[in-house]
LUMVEX-36372 format. One record per residue: residue number from 1; x, y, z of N, C-alpha, C in turn. Coordinates in Angstrom, 3 decimals, always signed. Atoms other than C-alpha are relative to their C-alpha. Example, Ala and Ser with C-alpha at 12.3 -4.5 7.8 and 13.67 -1.06 7.14 Angstrom:
2
+------+----------+----------+----------+----------+----------+----------+----------+----------+----------+
! resi !       nu !       nv !       nw !      cau !      cav !      caw !       cu !       cv !       cw !
+------+----------+----------+----------+----------+----------+----------+----------+----------+----------+
!    1 !   +0.890 !   -1.190 !   +0.000 !  +12.300 !   -4.500 !   +7.800 !   +0.900 !   +1.200 !   +0.000 !
!    2 !   -0.820 !   -1.190 !   -0.060 !  +13.670 !   -1.060 !   +7.140 !   -0.770 !   +1.090 !   +0.730 !
+------+----------+----------+----------+----------+----------+----------+----------+----------+----------+
This chain:
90
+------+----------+----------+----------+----------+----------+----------+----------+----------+----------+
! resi !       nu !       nv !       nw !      cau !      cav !      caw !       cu !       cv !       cw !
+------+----------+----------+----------+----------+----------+----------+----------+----------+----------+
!    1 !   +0.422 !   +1.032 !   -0.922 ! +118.539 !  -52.580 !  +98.547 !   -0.679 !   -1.117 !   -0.789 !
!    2 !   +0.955 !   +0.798 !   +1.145 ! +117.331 !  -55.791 !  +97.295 !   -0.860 !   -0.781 !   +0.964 !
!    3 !   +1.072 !   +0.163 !   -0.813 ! +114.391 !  -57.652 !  +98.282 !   -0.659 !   -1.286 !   -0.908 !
!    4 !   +1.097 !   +1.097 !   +1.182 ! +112.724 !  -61.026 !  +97.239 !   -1.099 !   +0.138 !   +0.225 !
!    5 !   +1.501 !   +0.278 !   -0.276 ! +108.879 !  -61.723 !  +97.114 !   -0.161 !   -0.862 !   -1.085 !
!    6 !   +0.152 !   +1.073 !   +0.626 ! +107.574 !  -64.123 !  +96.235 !   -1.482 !   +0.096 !   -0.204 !
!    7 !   +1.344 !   -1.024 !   +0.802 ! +104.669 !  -63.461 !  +93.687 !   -0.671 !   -1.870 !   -0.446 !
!    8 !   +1.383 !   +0.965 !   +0.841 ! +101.170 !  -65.822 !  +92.460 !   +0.785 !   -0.406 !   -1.238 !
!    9 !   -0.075 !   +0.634 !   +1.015 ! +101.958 !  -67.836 !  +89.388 !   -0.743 !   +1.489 !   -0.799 !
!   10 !   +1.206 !   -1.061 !   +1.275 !  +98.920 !  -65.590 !  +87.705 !   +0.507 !   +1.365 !   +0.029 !
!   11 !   +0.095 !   -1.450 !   -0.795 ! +100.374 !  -62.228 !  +89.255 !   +1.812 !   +0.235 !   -1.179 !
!   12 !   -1.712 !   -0.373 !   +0.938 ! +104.549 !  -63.101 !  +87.671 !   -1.089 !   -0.193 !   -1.155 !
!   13 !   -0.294 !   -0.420 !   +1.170 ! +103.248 !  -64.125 !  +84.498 !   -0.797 !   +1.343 !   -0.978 !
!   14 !   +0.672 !   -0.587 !   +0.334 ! +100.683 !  -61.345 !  +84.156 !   +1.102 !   +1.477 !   -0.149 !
!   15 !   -0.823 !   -0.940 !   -0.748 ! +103.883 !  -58.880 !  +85.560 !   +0.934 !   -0.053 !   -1.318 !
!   16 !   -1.484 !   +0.638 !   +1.027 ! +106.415 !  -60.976 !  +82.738 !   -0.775 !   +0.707 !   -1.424 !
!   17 !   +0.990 !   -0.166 !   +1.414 ! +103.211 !  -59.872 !  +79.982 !   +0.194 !   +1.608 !   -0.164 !
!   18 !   +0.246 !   -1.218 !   +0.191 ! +102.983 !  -56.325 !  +80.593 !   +1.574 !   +0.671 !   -0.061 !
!   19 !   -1.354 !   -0.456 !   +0.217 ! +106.797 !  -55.891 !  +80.916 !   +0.773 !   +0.015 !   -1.259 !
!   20 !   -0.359 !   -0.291 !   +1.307 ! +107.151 !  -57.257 !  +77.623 !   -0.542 !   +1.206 !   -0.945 !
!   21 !   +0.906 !   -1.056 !   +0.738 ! +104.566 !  -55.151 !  +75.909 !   +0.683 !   +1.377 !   +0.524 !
!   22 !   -0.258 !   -1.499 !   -0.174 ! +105.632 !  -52.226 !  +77.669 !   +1.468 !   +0.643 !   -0.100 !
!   23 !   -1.744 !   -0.377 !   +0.338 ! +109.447 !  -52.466 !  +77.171 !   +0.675 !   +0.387 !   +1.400 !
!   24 !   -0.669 !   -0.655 !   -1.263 ! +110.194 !  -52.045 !  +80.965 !   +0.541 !   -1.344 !   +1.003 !
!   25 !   -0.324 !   +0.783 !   -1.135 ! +111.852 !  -54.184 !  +83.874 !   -0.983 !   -0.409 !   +0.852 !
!   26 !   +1.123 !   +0.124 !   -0.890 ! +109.901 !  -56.030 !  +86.245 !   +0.466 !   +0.664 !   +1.565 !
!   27 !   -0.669 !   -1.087 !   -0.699 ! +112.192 !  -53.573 !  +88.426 !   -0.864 !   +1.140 !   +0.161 !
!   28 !   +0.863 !   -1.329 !   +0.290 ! +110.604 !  -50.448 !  +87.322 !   -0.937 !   -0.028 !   +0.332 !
!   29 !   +1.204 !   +0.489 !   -0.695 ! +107.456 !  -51.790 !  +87.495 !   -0.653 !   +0.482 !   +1.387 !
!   30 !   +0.265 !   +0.314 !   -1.395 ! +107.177 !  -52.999 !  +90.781 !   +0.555 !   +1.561 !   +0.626 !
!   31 !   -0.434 !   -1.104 !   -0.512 ! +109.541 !  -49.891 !  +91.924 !   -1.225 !   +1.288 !   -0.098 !
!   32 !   +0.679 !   -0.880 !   +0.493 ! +106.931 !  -47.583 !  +90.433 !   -1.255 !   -0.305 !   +0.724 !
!   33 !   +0.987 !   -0.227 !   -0.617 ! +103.946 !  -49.084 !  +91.767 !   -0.004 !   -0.080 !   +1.455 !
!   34 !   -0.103 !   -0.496 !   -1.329 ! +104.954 !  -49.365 !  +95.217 !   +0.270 !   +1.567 !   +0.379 !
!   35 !   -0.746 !   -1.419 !   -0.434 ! +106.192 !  -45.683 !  +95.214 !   -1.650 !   +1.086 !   -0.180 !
!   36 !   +1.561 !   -0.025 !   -0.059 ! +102.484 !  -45.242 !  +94.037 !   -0.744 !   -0.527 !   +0.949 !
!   37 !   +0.619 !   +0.554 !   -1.063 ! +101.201 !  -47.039 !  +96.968 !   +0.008 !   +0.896 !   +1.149 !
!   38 !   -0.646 !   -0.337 !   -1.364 ! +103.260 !  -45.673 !  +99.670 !   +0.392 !   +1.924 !   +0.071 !
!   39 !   -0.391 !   -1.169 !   +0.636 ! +104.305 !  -42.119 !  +98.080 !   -1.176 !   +0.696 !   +0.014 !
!   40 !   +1.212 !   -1.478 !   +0.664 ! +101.028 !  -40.673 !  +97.460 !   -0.474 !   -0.073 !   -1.297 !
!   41 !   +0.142 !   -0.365 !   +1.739 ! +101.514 !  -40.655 !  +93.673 !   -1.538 !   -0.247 !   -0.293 !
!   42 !   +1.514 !   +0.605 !   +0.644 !  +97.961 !  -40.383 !  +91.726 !   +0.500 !   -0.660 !   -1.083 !
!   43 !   +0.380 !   +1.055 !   +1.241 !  +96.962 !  -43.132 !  +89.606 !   -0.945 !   +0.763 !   -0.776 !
!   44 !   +0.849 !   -0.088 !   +0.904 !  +95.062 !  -43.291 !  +86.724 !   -1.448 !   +0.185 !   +0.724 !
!   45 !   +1.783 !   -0.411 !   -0.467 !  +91.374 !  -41.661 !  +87.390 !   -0.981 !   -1.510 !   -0.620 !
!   46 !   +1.106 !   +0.575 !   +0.497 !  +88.565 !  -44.407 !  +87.088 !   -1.008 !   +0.221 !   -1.128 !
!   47 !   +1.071 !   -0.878 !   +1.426 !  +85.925 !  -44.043 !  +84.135 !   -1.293 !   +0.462 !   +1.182 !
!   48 !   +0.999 !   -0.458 !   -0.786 !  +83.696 !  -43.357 !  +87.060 !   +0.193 !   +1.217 !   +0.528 !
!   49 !   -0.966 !   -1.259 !   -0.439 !  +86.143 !  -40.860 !  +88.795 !   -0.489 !   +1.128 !   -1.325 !
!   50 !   -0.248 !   -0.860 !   +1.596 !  +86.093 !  -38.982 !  +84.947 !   -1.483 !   +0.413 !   +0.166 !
!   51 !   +1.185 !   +0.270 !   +0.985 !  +82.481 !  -39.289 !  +84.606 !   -0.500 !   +1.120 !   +1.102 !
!   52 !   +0.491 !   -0.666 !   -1.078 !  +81.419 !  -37.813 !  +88.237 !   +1.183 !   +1.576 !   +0.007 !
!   53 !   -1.058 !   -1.139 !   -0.281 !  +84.292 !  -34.928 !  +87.705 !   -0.459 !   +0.964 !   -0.878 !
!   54 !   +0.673 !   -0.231 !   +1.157 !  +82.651 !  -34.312 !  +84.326 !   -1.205 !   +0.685 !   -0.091 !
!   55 !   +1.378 !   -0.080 !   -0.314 !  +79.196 !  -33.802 !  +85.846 !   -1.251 !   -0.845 !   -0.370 !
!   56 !   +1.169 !   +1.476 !   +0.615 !  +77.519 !  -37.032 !  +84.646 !   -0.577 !   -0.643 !   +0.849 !
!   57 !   +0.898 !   +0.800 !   -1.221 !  +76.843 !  -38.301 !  +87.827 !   -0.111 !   +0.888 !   +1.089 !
!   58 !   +0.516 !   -1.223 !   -0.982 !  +75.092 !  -36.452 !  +90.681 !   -0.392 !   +0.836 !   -0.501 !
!   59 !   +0.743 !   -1.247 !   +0.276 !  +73.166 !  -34.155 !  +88.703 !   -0.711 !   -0.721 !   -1.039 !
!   60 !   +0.973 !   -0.178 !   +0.722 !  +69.859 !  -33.862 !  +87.179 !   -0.635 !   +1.404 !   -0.739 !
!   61 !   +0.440 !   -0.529 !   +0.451 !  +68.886 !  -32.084 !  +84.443 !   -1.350 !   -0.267 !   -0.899 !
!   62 !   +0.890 !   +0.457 !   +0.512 !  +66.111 !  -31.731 !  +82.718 !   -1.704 !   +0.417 !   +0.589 !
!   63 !   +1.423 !   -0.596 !   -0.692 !  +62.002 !  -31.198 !  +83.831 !   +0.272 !   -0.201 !   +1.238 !
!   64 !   +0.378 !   +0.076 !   -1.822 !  +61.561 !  -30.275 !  +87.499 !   +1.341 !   -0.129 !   +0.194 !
!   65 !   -1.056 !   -0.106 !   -0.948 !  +65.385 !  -30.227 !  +88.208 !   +0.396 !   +1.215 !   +0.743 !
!   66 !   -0.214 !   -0.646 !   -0.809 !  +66.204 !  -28.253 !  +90.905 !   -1.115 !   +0.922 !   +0.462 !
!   67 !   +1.367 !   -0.589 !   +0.060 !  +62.447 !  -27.049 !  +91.077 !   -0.707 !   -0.002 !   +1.550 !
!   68 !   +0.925 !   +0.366 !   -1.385 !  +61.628 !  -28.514 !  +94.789 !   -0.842 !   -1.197 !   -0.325 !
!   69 !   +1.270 !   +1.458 !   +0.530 !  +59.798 !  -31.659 !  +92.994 !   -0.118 !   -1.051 !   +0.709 !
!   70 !   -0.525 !   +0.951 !   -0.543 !  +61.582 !  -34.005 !  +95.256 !   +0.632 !   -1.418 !   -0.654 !
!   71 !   -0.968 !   +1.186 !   +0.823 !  +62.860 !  -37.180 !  +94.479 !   -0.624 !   -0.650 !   -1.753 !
!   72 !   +0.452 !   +0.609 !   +0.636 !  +62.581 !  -39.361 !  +91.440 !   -1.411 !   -0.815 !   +0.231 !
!   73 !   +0.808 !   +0.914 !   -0.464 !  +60.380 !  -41.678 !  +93.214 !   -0.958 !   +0.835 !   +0.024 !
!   74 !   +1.397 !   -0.392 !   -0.024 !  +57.683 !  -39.386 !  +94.237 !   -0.189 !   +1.070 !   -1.316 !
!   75 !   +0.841 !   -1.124 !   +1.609 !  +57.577 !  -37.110 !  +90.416 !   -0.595 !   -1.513 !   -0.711 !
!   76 !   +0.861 !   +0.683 !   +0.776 !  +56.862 !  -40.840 !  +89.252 !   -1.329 !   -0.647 !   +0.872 !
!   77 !   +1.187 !   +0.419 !   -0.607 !  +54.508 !  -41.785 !  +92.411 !   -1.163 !   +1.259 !   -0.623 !
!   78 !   +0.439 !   -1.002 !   +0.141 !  +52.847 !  -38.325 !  +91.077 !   -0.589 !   +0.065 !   -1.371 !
!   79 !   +0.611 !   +0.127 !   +0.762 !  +52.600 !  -38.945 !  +87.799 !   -0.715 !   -1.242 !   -0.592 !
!   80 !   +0.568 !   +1.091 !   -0.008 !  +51.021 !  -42.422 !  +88.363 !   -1.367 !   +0.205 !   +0.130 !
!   81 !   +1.438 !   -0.294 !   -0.589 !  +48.270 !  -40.794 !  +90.091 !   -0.610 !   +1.031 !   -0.830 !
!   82 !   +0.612 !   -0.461 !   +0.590 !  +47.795 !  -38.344 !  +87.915 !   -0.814 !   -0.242 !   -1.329 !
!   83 !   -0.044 !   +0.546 !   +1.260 !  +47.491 !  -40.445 !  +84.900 !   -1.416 !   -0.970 !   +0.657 !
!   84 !   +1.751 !   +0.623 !   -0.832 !  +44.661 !  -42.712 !  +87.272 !   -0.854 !   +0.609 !   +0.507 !
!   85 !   +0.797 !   -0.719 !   -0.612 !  +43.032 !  -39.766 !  +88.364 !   -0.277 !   +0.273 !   +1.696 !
!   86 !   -0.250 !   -0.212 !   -1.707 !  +44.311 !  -40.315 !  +92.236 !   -0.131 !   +1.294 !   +0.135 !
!   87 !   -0.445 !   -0.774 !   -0.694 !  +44.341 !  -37.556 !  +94.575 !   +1.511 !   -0.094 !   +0.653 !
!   88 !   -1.229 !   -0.072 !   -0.786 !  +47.721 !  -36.887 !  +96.066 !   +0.060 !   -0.594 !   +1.732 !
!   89 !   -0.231 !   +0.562 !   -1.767 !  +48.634 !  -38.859 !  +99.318 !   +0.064 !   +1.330 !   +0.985 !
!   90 !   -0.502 !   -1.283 !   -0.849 !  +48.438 !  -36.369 ! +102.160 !   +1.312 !   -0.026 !   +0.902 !
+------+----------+----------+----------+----------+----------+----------+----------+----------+----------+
């Protein structure tokens, strides 16, 4: 089936750049990432995706993790006061 569209100036020659470099049709391409769109197919994971899969994000290690300490905020409201000689907020 064929099909025109009609593509951004910035979008063909960015499409005409990577086709050279990559040795492929702007056929393939396009065929490929629509089939990725519409198909399901997974893409490439994010460096964020990687990072949170990894255990880099969402977890604390380290003093007082998983201890009941509560948040960041109140181990440093805590050790503000302890360092000024506060009492603890009730």
């Amino acid at each position: 089936m064929t099909t025109t569209v009609r593509l951004p100036l910035r979008v063909e020659q960015a499409l005409a750049t990577y086709c050279v470099e990559a040795r492929r049709t702007k056929s393939e391409v396009i065929v490929e990432l629509l089939e990725q769109r519409f198909m399901g197919t997974e893409t490439e994971r994010t460096p964020y995706e990687l990072a949170q899969e990894a255990g880099f994000i969402g977890c604390v290690s380290g003093k007082g993790a998983g201890k009941g300490v509560g948040t960041t905020k109140q181990r440093v409201v805590a050790a503000i006061r302890k360092k000024h000689g506060k009492k603890p907020a009730a």
